[in-house]
C-alpha atoms as one frame of an Amber mdcrd trajectory, in Angstrom:
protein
   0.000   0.000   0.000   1.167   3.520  -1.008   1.512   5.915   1.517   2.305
   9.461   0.465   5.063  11.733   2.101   2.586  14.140   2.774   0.357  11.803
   5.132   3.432  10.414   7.006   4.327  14.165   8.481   1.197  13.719   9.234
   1.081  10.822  11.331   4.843  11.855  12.648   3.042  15.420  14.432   0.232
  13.615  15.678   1.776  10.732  17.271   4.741  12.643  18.968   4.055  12.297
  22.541   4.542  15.911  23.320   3.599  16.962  19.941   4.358  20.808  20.842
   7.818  20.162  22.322   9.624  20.440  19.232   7.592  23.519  18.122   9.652
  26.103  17.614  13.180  25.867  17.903  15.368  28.503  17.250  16.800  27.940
  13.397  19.500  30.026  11.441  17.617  32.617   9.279  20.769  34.455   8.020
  22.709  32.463   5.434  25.860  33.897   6.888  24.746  33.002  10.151  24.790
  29.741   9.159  28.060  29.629   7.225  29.481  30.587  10.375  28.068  27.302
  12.625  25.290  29.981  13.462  27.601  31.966  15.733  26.080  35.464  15.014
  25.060  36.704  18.911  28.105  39.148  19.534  27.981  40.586  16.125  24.344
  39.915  14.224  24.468  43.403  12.418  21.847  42.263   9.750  18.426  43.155
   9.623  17.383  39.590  10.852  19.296  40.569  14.180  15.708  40.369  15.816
  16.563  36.466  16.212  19.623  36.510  17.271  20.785  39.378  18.843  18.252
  42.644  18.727  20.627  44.221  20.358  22.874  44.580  17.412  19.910  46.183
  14.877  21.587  49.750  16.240  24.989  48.866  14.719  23.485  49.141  10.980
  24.622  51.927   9.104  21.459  52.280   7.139  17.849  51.292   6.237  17.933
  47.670   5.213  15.989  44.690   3.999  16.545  41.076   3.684  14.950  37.985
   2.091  16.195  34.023   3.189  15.234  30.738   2.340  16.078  27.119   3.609
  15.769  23.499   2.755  16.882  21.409   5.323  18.066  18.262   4.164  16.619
  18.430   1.011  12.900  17.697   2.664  10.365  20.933   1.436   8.512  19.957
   4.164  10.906  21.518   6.407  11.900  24.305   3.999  11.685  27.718   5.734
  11.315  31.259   4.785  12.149  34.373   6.305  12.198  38.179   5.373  13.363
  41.350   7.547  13.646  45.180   7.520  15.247  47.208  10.184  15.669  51.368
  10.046  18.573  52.503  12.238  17.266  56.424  11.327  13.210  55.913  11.879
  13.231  57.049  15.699  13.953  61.545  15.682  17.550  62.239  17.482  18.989
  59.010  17.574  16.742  57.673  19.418  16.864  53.965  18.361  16.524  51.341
  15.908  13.610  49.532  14.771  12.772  46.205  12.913  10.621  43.803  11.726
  11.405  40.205  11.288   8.917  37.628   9.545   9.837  33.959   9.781   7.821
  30.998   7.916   8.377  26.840   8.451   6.955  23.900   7.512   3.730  23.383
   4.945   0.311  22.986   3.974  -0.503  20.315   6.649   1.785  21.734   9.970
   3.705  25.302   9.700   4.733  27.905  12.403   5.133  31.257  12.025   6.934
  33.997  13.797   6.775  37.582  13.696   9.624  40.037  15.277   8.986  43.434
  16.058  12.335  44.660  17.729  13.727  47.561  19.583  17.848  48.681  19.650
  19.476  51.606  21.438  22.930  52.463  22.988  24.615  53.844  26.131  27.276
  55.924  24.789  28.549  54.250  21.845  30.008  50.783  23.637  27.077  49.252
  25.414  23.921  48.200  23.071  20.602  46.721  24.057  17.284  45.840  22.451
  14.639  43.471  22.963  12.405  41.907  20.491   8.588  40.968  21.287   7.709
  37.073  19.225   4.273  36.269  18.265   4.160  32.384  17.535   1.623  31.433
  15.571   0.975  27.462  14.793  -1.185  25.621  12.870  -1.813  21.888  11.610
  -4.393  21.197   9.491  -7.688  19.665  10.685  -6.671  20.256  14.248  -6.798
  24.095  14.672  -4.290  26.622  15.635  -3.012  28.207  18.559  -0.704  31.465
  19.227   1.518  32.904  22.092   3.763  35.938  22.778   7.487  35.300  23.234
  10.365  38.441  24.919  13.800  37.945  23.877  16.284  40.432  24.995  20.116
  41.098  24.274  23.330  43.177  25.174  26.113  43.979  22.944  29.614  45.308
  24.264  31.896  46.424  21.956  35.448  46.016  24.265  37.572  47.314  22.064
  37.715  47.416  18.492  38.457  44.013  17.387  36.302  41.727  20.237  32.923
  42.275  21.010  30.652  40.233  23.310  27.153  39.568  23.133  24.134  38.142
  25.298  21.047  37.005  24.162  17.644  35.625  26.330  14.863  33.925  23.825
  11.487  33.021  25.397  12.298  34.522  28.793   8.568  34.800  29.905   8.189
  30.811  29.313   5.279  31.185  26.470   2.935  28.267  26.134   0.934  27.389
  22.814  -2.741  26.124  23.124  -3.804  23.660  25.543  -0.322  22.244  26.310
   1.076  22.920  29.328   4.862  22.708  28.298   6.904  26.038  27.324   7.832
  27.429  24.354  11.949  26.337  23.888  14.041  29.142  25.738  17.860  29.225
  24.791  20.520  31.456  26.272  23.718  32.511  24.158  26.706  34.260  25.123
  28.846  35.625  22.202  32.491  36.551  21.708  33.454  37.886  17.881  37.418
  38.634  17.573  38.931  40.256  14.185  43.120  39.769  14.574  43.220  41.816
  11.323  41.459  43.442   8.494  40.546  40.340   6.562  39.679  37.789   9.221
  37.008  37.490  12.476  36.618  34.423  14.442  33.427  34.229  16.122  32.352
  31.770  19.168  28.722  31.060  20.460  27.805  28.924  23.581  24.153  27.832
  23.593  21.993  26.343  25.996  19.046  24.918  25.630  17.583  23.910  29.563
  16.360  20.901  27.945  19.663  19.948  26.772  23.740  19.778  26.380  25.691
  23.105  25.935  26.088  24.015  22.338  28.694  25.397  21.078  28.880  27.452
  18.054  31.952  28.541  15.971  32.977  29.927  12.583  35.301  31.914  10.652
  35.275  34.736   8.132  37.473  35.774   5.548  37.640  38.434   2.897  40.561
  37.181   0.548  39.265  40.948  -1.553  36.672  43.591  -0.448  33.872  42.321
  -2.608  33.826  38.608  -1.297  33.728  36.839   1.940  34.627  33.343   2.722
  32.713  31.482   5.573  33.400  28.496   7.409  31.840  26.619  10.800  31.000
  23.873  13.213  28.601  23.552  15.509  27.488  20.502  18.242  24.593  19.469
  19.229  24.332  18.337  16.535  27.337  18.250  15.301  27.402  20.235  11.904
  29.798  21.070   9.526  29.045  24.671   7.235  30.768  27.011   4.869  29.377
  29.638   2.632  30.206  32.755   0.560  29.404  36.177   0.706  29.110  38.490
  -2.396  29.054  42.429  -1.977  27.960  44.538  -4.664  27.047  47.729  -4.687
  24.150  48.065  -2.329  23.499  44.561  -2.258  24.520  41.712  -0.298  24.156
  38.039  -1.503  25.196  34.943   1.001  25.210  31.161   0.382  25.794  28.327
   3.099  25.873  24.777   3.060  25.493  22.722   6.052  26.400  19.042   6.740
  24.801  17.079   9.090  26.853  13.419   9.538  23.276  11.174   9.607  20.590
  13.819   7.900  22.398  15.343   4.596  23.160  18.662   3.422  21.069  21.956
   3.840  21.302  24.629   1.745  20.704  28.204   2.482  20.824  31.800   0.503
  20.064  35.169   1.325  19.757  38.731  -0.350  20.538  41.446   1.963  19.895
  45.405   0.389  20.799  48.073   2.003  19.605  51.435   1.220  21.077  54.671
   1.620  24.943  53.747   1.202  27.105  55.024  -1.055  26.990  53.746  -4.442
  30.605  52.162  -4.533  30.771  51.084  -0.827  29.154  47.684  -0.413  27.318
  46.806   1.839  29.899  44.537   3.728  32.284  47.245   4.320  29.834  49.751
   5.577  28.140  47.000   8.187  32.231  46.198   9.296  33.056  50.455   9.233
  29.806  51.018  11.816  30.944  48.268  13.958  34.121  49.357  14.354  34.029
  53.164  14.700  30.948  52.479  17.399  33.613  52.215  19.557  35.657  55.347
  18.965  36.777  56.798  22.947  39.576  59.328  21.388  39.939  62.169  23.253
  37.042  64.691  22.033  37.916  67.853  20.589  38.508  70.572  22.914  36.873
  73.918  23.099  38.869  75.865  20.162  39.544  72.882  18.118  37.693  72.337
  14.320  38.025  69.947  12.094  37.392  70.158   8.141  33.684  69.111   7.839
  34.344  68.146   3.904  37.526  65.711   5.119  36.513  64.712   8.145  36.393
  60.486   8.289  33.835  58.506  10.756  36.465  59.614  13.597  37.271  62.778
  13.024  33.643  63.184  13.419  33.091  61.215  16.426  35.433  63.315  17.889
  32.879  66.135  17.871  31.164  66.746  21.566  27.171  66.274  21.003  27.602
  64.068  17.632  26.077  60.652  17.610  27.411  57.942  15.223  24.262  57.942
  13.078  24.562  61.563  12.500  28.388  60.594  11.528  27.596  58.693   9.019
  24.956  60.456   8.042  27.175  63.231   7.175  29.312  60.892   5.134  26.441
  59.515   3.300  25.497  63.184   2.380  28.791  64.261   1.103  29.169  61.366
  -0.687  25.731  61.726  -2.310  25.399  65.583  -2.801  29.487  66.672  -2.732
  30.903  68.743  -0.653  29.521  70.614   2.173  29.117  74.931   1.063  27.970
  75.810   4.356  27.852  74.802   7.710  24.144  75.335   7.825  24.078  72.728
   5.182  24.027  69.805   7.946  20.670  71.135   9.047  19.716  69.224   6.037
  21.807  65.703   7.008  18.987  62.904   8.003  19.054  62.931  12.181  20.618
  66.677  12.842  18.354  67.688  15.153  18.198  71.831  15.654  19.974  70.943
  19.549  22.463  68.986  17.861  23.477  71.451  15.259  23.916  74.085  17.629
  25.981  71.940  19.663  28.693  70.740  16.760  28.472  73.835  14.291  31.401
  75.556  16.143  33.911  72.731  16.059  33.979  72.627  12.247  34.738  74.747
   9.373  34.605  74.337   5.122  37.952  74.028   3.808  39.308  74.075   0.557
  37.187  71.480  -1.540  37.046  70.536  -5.034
């Protein structure tokens, strides 16, 4: 007797004896995530950074959205979808970061869906936090639906430039989903992302799951030229293999992973990332890496007396200016890059998140120079 694929899921979800224990679980939804063993927590700055880290949606440089898909194992049952949007510049005076995070899994017969509405902000410009509010929505066909409200939260510490470290809580109010009485999965993940040099970061997750064994995450980046990235990882529990590539062009960033799991098979994964408001011929990449870094910037501010050259003046230079936030710093870049160089000072009153107070509080520490 034939039995189709189709009615054997079936049978699998409702024979499980805790049918809504496995509901859930967190999955990569960032095909560089997942290139990198799915160690993202201490650095995450992608638009999906609701699920891992919301934390790390203020470290964007711009307004960006973001499209994934997955096949694990090569089963379309199990094939996921996922598609975010975060604005670093919505909130007035640098307020925060917003974003919205839509994940899909499963198919006709059983899927879940997730939607992400996060928060980010910043104390000073090394200590980040955000939280993200999860509605969990499941359904199985024939046997109704159910839905429940998950709080993640996370931290992000930039040390120094090169390591950062990251916390993340999912599911810390315990959710349940109808009638059963067993939580939502909660997972806790401490972060550490290290860059020796220019062209490589090493980043380490540990994971765990109450319900089970410490996880640990791992990968590696490289970027043998500026528009390419190479991605490798590992990851227990299970124990996966994963490498991927990263393509940056222009305002668009494309990402590729492949997983290997020893007993279920491969898993592919792909991404589009586009970013909007960067310069033409900076990708994408470099402007995510250039935020992260200059975020933490402590040089010694400019005294009273001191200008700079507002048409010269890098990231730095400009963080260097008493009253100016990093958006507004890049902002300014953006702007010259965009419309040329700055005539007037006055002219910032028209950069994206100069507020009036801020204006007044930078225009005397800088002047127009000679320009072009």
């Amino acid at each position: 007797m034939h039995i189709s694929k189709q009615l054997c899921w079936v049978v699998f979800f409702l024979l499980m004896p805790k049918p809504l224990y496995g509901a859930f679980e967190r999955l990569d939804v960032s095909a560089r995530a997942g290139a990198l063993g799915g160690a993202f927590v201490a650095l995450g700055n992608s638009s999906f950074g609701g699920f891992y880290n919301p934390a790390s949606l203020e470290l964007l440089p711009s307004r960006e959205v973001g499209v994934f898909y997955s096949q694990p194992y090569g089963m379309s049952e199990l094939s996921y979808f996922a598609f975010s949007f975060a604005d670093p510049g919505f909130l007035p005076n640098s307020l925060g970061s917003l974003g919205l995070s839509v994940k899909r899994y499963g198919f006709e017969l059983y899927n879940e869906k997730t939607v992400a509405a996060s928060y980010a902000g910043a104390f000073e410009r090394v200590f980040f936090y955000g939280f993200s509010l999860n509605y969990h929505h499941l359904s199985i066909k024939n046997y109704g639906s159910a839905a429940a409200f998950g709080l993640s939260l996370g931290t992000l510490f930039l040390v120094s430039p090169e390591f950062s470290l990251g916390f993340s809580g999912f599911n810390l109010n315990r959710p349940t989903i109808g009638k059963t009485s067993e939580a939502l999965p909660q997972s806790y993940i401490l972060g550490m992302a290290y860059r020796p040099d220019g062209n490589l970061r090493i980043l380490i997750d540990f994971e765990k799951d109450p319900r089970f064994a410490l996880m640990l995450k791992s990968g590696v980046e490289y970027e043998p030229v500026e528009a390419i990235s190479l991605r490798a990882g590992f990851s227990t529990e299970p124990k996966k293999m994963s490498g991927g590539i990263g393509i940056h062009y222009g305002a668009m960033d494309i990402d590729y992973a492949l997983a290997a799991h020893s007993d279920l098979g491969l898993t592919h994964q792909v991404a589009l990332m586009v970013h909007f408001g960067a310069p033409e011929n900076e990708p994408v990449f470099q402007a995510k890496l250039l935020a992260f870094e200059t975020a933490w910037y402590r040089s010694e501010s400019l005294k009273s007396g001191e200008v700079i050259d507002l048409n010269r003046a890098s990231a730095s230079d400009l963080l260097r200016v008493p009253g100016m936030s990093r958006r507004a710093a890049f902002n300014i870049l953006r702007y010259r890059e965009a419309y040329g160089a700055f005539l007037t000072i006055s002219e910032l009153e028209n950069v994206r998140g100069i507020s009036p107070g801020m204006y007044e509080k930078i225009k005397d520490y800088l002047i127009i120079g000679e320009h072009e």
